[in-house]
PASEBA-1860 file (N, C-alpha, C; in nm, 3 decimals):
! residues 267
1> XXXXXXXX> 8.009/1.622/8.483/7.965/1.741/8.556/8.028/1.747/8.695 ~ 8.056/1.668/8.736/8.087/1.622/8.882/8.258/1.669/8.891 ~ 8.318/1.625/8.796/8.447/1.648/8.766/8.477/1.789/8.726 ~ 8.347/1.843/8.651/8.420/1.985/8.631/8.338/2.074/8.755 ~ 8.286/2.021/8.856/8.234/2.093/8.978/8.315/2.078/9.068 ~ 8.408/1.987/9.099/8.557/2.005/9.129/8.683/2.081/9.115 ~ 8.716/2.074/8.968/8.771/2.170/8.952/8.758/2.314/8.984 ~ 8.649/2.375/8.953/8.557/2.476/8.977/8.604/2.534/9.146
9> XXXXXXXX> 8.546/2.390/9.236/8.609/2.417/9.349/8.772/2.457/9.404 ~ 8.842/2.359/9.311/8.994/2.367/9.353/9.018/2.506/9.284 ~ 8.992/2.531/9.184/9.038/2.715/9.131/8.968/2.806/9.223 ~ 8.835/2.806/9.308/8.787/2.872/9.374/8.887/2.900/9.490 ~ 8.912/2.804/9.544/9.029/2.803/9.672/9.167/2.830/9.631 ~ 9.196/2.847/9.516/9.337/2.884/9.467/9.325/3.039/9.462 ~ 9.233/3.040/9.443/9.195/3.235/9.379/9.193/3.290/9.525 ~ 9.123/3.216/9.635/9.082/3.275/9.765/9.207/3.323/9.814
17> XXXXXXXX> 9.275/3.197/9.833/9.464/3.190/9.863/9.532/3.325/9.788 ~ 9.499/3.305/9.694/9.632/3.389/9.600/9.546/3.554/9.674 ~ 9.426/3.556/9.654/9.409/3.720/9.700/9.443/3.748/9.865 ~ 9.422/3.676/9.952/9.494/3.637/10.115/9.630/3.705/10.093 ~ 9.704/3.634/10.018/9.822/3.629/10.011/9.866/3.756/9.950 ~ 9.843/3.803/9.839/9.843/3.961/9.772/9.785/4.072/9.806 ~ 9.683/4.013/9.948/9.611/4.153/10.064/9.736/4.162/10.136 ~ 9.775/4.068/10.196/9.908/4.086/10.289/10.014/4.161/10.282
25> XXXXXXXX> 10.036/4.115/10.137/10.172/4.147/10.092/10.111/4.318/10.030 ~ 10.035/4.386/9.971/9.994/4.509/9.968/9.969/4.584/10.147 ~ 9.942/4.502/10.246/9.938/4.561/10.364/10.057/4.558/10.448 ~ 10.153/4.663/10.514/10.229/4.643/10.583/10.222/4.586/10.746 ~ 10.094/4.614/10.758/10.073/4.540/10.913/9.964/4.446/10.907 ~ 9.977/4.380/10.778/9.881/4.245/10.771/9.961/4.126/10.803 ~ 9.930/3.988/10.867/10.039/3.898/10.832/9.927/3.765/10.873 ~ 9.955/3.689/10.747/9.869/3.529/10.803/9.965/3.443/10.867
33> XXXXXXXX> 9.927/3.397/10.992/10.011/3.319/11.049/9.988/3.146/11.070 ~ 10.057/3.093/11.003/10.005/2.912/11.040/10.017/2.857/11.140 ~ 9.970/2.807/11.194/10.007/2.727/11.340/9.913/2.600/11.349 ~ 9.990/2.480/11.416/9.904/2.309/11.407/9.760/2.382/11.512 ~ 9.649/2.337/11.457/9.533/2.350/11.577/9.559/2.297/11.714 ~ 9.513/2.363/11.816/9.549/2.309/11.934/9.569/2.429/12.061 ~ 9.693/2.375/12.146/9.757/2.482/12.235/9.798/2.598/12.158 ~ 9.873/2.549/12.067/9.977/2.714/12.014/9.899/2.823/11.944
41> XXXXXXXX> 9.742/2.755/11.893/9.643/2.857/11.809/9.589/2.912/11.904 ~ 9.581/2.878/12.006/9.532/2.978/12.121/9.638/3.065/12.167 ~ 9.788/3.034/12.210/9.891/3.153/12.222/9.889/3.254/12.109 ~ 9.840/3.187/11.992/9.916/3.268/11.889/9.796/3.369/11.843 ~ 9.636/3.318/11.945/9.511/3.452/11.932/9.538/3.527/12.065 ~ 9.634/3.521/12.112/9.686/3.608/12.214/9.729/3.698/12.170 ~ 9.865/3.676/12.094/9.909/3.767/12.021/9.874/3.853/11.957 ~ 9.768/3.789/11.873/9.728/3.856/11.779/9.640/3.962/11.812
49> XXXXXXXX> 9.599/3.970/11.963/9.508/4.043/12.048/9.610/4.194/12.062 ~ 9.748/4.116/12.097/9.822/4.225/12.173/9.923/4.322/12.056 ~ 9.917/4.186/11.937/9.959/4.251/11.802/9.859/4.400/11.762 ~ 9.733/4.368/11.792/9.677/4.457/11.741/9.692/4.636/11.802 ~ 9.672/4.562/11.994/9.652/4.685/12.034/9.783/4.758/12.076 ~ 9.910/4.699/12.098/10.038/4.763/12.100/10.089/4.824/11.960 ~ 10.104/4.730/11.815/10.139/4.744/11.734/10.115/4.793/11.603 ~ 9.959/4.810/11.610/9.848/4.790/11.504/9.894/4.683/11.427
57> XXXXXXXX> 9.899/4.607/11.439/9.953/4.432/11.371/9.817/4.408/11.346 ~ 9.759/4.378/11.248/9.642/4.299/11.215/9.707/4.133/11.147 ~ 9.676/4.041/11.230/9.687/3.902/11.262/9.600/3.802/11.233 ~ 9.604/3.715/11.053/9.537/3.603/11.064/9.592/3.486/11.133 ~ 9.497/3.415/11.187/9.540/3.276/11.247/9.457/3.218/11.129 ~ 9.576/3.098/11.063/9.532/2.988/10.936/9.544/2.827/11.024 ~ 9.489/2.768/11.085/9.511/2.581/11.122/9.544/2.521/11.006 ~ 9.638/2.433/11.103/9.678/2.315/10.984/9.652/2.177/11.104
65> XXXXXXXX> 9.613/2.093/11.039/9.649/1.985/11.112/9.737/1.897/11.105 ~ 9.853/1.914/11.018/9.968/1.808/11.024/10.074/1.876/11.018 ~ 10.236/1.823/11.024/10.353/1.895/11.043/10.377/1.934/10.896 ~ 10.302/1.867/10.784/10.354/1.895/10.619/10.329/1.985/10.569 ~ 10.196/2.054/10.574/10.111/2.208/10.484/10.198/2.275/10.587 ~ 10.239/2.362/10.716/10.230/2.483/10.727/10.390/2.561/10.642 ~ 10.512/2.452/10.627/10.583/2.491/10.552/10.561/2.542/10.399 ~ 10.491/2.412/10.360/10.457/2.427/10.186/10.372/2.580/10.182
73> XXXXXXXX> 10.281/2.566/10.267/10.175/2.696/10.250/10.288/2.828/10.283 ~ 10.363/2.847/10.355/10.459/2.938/10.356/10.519/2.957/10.251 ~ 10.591/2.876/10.189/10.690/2.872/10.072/10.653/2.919/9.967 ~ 10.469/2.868/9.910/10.409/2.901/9.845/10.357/3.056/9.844 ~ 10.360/3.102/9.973/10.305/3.260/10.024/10.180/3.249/10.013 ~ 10.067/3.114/10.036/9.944/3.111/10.112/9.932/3.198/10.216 ~ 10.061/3.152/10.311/10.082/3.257/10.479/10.176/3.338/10.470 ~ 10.219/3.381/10.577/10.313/3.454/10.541/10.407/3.450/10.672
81> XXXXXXXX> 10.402/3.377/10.752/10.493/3.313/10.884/10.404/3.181/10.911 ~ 10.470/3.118/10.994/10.455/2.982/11.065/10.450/2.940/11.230 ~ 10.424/2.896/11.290/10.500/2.867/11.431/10.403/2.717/11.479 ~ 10.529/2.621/11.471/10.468/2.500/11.493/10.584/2.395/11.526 ~ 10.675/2.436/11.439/10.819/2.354/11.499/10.936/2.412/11.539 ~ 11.045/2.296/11.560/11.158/2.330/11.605/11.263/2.343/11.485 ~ 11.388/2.393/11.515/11.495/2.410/11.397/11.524/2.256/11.357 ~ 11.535/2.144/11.418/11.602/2.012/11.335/11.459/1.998/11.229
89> XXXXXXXX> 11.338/1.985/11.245/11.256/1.986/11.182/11.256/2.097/11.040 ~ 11.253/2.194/11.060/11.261/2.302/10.982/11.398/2.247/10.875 ~ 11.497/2.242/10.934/11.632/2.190/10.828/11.639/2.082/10.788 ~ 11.526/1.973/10.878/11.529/1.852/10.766/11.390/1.909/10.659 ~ 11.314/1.966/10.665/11.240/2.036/10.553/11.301/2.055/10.439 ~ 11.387/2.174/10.499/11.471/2.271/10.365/11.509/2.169/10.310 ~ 11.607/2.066/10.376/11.693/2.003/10.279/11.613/1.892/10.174 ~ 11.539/1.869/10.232/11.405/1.753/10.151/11.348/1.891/10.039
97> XXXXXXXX> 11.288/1.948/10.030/11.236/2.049/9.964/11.265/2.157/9.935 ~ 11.397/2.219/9.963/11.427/2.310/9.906/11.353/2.465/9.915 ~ 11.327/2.476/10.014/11.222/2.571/10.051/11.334/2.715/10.100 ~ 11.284/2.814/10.097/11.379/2.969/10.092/11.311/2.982/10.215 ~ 11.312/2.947/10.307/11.257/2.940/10.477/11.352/3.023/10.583 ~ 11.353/3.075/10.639/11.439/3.131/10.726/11.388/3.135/10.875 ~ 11.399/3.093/11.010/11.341/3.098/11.155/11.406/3.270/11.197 ~ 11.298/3.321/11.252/11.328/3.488/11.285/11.336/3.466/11.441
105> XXXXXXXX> 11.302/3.377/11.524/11.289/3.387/11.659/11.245/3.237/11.744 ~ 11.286/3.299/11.863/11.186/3.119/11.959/11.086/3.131/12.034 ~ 11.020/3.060/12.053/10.884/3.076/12.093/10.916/2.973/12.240 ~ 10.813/2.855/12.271/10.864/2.783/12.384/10.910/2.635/12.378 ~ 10.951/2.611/12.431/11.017/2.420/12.477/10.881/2.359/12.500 ~ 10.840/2.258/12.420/10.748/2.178/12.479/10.742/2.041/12.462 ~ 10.785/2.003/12.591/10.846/1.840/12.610/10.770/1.742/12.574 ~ 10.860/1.668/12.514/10.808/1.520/12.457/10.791/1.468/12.533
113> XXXXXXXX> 10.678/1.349/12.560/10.652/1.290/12.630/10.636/1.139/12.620 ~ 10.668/1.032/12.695/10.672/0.893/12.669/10.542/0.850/12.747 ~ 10.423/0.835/12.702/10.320/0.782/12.767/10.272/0.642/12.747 ~ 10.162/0.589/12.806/10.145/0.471/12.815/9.966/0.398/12.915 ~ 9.862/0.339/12.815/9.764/0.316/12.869/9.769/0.159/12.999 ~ 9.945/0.108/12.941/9.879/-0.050/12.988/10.023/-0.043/13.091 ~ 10.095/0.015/13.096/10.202/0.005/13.218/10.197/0.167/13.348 ~ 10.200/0.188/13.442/10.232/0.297/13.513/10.417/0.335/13.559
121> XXXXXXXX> 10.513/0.236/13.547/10.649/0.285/13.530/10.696/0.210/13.421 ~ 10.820/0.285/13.379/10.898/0.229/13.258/10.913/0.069/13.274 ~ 11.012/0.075/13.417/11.071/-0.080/13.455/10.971/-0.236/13.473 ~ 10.769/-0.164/13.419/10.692/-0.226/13.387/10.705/-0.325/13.257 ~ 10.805/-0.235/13.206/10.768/-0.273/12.978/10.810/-0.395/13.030 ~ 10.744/-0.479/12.918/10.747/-0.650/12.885/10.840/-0.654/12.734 ~ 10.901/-0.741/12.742/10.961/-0.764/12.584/10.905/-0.744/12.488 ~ 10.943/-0.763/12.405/10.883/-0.725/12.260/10.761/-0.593/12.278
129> XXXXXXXX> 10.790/-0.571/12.341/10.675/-0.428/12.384/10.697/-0.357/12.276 ~ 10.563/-0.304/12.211/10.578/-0.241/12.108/10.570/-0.071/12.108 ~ 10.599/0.009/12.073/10.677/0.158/12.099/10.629/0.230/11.993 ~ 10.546/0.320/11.981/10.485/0.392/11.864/10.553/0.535/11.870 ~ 10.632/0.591/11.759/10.732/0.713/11.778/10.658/0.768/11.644 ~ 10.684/0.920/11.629/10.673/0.971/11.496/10.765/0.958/11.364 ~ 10.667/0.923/11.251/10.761/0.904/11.154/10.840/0.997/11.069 ~ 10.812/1.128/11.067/10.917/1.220/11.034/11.011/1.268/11.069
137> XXXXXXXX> 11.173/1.262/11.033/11.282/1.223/11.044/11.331/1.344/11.208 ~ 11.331/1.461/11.200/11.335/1.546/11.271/11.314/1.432/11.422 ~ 11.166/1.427/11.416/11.055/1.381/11.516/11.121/1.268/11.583 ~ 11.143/1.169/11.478/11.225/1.039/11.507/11.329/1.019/11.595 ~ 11.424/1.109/11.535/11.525/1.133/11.646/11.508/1.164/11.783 ~ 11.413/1.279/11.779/11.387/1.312/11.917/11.329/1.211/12.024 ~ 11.240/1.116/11.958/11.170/1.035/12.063/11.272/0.937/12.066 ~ 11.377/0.856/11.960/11.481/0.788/11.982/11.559/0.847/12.171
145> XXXXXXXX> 11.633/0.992/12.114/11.694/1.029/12.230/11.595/1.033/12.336 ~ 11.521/1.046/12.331/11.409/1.048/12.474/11.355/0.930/12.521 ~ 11.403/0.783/12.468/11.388/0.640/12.457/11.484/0.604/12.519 ~ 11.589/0.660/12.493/11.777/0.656/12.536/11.777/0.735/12.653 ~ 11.728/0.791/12.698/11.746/0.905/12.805/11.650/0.838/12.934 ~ 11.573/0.805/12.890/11.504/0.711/12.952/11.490/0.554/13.022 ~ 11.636/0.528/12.941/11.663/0.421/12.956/11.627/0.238/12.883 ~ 11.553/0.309/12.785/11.472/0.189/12.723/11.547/0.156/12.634
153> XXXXXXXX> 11.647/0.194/12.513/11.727/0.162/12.453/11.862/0.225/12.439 ~ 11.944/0.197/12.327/12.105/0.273/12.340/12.093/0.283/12.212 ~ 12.168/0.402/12.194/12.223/0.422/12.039/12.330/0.478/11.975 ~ 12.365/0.472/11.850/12.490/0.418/11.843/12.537/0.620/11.874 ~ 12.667/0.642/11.945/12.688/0.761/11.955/12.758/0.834/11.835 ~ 12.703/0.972/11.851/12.747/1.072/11.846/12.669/1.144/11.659 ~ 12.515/1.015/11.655/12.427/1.098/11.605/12.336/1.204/11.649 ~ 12.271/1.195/11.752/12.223/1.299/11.779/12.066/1.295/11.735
161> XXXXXXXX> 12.060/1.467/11.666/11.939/1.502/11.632/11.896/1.432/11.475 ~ 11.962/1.342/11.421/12.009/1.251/11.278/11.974/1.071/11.291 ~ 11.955/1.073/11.469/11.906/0.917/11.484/11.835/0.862/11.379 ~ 11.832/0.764/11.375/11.721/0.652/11.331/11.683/0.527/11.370 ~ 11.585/0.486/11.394/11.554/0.349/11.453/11.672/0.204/11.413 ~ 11.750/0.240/11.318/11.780/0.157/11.251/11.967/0.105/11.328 ~ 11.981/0.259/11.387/12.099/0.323/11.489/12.090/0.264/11.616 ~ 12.032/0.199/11.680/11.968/0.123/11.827/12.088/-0.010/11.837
169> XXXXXXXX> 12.179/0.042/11.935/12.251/-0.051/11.926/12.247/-0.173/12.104 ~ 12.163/-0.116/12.166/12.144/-0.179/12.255/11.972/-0.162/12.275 ~ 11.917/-0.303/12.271/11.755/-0.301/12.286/11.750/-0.421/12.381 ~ 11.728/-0.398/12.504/11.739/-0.513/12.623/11.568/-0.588/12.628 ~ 11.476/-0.494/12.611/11.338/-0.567/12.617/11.314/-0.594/12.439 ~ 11.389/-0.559/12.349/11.341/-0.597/12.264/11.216/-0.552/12.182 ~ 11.231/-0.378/12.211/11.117/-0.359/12.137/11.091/-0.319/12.035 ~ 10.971/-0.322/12.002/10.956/-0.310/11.817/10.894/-0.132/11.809
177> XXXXXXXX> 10.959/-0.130/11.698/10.973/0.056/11.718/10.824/0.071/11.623 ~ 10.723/0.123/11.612/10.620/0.174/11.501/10.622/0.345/11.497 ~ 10.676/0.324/11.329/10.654/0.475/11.301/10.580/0.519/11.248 ~ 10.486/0.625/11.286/10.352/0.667/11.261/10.345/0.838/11.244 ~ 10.200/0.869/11.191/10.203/1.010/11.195/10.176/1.057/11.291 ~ 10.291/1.179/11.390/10.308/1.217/11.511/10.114/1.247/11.542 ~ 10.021/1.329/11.463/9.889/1.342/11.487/9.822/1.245/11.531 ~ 9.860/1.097/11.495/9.769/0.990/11.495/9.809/0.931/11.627
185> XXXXXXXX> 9.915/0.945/11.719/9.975/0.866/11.830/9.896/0.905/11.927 ~ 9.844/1.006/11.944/9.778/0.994/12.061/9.619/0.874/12.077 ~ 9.610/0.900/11.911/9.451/0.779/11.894/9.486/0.635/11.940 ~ 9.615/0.595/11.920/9.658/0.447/11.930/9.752/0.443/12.045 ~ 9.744/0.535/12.136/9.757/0.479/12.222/9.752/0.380/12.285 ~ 9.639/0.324/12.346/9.595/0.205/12.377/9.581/0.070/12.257 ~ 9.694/0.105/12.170/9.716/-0.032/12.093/9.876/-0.029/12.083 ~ 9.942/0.059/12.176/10.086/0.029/12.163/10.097/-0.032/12.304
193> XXXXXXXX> 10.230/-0.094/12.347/10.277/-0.062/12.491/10.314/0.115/12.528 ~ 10.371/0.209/12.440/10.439/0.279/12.463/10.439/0.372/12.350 ~ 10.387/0.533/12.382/10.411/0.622/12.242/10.432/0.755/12.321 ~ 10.616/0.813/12.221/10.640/0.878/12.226/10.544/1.001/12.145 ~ 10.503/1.119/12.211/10.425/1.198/12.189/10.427/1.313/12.199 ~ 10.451/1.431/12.096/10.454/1.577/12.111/10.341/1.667/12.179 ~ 10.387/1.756/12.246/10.265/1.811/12.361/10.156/1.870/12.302 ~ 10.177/1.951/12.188/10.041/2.013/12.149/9.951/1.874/12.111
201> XXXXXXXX> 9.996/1.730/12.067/9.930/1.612/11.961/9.878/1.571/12.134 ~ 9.957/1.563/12.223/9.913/1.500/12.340/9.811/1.612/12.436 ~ 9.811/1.696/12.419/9.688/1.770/12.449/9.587/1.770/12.426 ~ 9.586/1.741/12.268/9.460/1.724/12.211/9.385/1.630/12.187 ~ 9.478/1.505/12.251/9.417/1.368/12.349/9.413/1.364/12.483 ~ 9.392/1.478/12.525/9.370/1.487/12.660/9.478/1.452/12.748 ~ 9.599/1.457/12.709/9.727/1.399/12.788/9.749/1.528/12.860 ~ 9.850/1.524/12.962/9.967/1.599/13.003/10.059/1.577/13.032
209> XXXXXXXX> 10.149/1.640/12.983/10.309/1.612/13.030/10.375/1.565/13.167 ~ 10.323/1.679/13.219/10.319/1.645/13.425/10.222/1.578/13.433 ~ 10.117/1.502/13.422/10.038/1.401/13.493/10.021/1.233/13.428 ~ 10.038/1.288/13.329/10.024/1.174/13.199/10.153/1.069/13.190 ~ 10.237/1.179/13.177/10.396/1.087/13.065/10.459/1.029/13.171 ~ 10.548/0.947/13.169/10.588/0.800/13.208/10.740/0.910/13.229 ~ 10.757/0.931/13.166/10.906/1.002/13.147/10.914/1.139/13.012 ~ 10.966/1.247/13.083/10.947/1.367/13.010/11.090/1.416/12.952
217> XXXXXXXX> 11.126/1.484/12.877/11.188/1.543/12.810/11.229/1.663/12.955 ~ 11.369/1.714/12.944/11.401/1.823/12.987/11.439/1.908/12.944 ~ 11.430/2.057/13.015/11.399/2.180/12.951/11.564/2.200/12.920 ~ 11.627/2.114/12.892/11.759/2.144/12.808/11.749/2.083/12.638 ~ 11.689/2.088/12.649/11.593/1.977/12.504/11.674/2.094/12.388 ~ 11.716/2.048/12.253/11.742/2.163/12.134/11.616/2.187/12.114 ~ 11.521/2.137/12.120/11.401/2.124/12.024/11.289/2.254/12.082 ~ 11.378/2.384/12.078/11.256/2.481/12.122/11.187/2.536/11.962
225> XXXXXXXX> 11.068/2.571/12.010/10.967/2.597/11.901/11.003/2.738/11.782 ~ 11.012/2.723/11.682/11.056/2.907/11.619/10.905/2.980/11.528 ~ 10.966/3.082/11.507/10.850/3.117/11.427/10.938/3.122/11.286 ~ 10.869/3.118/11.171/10.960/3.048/11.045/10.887/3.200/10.944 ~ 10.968/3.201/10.848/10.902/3.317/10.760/11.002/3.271/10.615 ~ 10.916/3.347/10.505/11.011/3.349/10.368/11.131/3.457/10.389 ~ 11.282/3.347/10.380/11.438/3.445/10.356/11.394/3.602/10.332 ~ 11.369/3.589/10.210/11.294/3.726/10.153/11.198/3.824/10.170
233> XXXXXXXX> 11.151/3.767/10.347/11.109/3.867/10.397/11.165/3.887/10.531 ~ 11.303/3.856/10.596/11.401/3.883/10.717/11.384/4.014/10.704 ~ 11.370/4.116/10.634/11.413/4.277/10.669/11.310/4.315/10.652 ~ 11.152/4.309/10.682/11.050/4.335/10.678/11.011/4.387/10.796 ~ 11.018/4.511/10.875/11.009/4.545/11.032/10.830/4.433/11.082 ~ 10.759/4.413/10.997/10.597/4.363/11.082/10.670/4.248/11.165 ~ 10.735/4.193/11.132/10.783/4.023/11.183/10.874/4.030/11.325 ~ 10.944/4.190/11.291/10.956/4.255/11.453/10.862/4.226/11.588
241> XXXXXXXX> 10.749/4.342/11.505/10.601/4.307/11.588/10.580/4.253/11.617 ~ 10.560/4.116/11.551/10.508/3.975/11.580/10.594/3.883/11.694 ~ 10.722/3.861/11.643/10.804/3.831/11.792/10.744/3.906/11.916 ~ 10.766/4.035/11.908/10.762/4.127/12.024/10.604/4.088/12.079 ~ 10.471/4.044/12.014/10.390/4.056/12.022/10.356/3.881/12.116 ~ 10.402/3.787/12.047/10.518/3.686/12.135/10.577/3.638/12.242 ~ 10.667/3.715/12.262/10.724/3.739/12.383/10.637/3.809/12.487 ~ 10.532/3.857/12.447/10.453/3.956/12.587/10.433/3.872/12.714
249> XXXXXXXX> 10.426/3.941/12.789/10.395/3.863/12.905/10.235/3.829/12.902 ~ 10.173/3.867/12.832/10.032/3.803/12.827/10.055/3.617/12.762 ~ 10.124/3.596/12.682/10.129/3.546/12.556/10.216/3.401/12.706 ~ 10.336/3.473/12.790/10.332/3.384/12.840/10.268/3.353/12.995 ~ 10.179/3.388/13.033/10.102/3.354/13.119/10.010/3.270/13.047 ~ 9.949/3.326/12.969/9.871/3.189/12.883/9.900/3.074/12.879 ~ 10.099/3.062/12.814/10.130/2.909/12.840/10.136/2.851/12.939 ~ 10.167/2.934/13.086/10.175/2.888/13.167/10.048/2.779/13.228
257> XXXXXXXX> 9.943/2.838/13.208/9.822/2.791/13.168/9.737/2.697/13.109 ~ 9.798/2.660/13.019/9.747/2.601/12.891/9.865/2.490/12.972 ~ 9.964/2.489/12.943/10.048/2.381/12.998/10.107/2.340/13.124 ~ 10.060/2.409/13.214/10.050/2.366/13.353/10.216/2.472/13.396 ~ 10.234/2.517/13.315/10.387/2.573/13.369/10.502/2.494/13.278 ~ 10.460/2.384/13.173/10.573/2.277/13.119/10.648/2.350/13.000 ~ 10.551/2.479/12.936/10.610/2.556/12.831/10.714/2.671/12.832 ~ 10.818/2.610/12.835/10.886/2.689/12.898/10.979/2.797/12.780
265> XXX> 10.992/2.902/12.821/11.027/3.048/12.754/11.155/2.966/12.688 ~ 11.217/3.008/12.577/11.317/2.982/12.459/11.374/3.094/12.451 ~ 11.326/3.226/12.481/11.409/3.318/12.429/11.461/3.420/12.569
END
């Protein structure tokens, strides 16, 4: 009984999805939008404020809490746009999964950050100091180069946004890299020496970029944020709206706000 009251449940939530998804797509100014919970679900009920009353845009906000569902749920047409990552992320997606994904626009830069509960400067770290980075490949790289930029290790040139821990060709303190899920770094903090950390995950541990991080990312970073949609819907004018709705100057005074001034405009 228990087993078929499960099922029961999982077809209930499949049916909910599939009609979401077939209201949308019958409405021309409907659109569900995914975004990680946090900072950006609050920019993105901005929008959806200004979607409404400039554009008649009617705007779901869907949370996800990890970097894996808001693609799949796109691909699948659960949602029907995204906004949560950057393009190296997005193309190491496609190429892992095969997804018909296309980025329509940029949203803002929001710097990685190298924080830390048990040192106050870098030139503190002790050997073997241990370094907690995100484990998805995109992610990886980035806190690599922001490790390198920083001065804590070297790597071998002219990978780039393709690093891997494995690429570290100069490690002077000797530290041990832990790759983890970017969500979970802000909890273990205080069991690393050192964790590289994305701003919306470090917000929602109470971090900040300007007060918090040891060493920040600069606003020359590739890694600005896009909004992502299905190929097959690029010539759809609502997704117009939605940028435009985006870009408002409401949308960025908010970040300014929300991130002290660190979110800085992409487009």
């Amino acid at each position: 009984m228990k087993k078929f009251g499960n099922l029961l449940f999982v077809f209930a939530c499949t049916l909910i999805l599939t009609c979401c998804s077939q209201s949308t797509k019958n409405n021309p100014n409907k659109i569900r939008v995914g975004t990680i919970a946090g900072p950006e679900t609050s920019l993105m009920e901005v929008a959806q404020n200004v979607a409404a009353k400039e554009y008649g845009l009617d705007i779901d906000v869907v949370e996800f809490t990890d970097y894996v569902l808001p693609n799949q749920a796109l691909a699948d047409g659960s949602i029907d746009a995204n906004m949560f990552q950057h393009l190296p992320y997005l193309e190491q997606t496609i190429a892992a999964k095969h997804y018909k994904l296309s980025p329509i626009g940029k949203t803002f830069i929001y710097p990685m950050g190298i924080y830390s509960t048990k040192i106050a400067h870098l030139d503190q770290l002790k050997d073997n100091a241990i370094v907690a980075i995100p484990n998805d490949p995109s992610n990886e790289a980035r806190a690599l180069m922001l490790l390198e930029k920083a001065g804590v290790i070297k790597l071998k040139p002219g990978l780039a946004l393709k690093a891997t821990s494995q690429d570290i060709i100069d490690n002077p303190k000797h530290i041990q890299i832990k790759e983890l899920d970017a969500a979970q770094l802000p909890r273990i903090l205080s069991d690393a020496d050192l964790a590289v950390i994305n701003t919306n995950y470090a917000m929602m541990g109470g971090l900040l970029p300007s007060k918090n991080a040891l060493f920040v990312e600069g606003s020359d970073s590739p890694y600005a944020n896009i909004v992502v949609i299905r190929t097959a819907d690029k010539d759809d004018p609502k997704f117009v709206k939605l940028m435009n709705a985006l870009h408002s100057p409401e949308v960025v005074n908010r970040a300014k706000k929300l991130f002290q001034g660190e979110a800085v405009p992409a487009w």
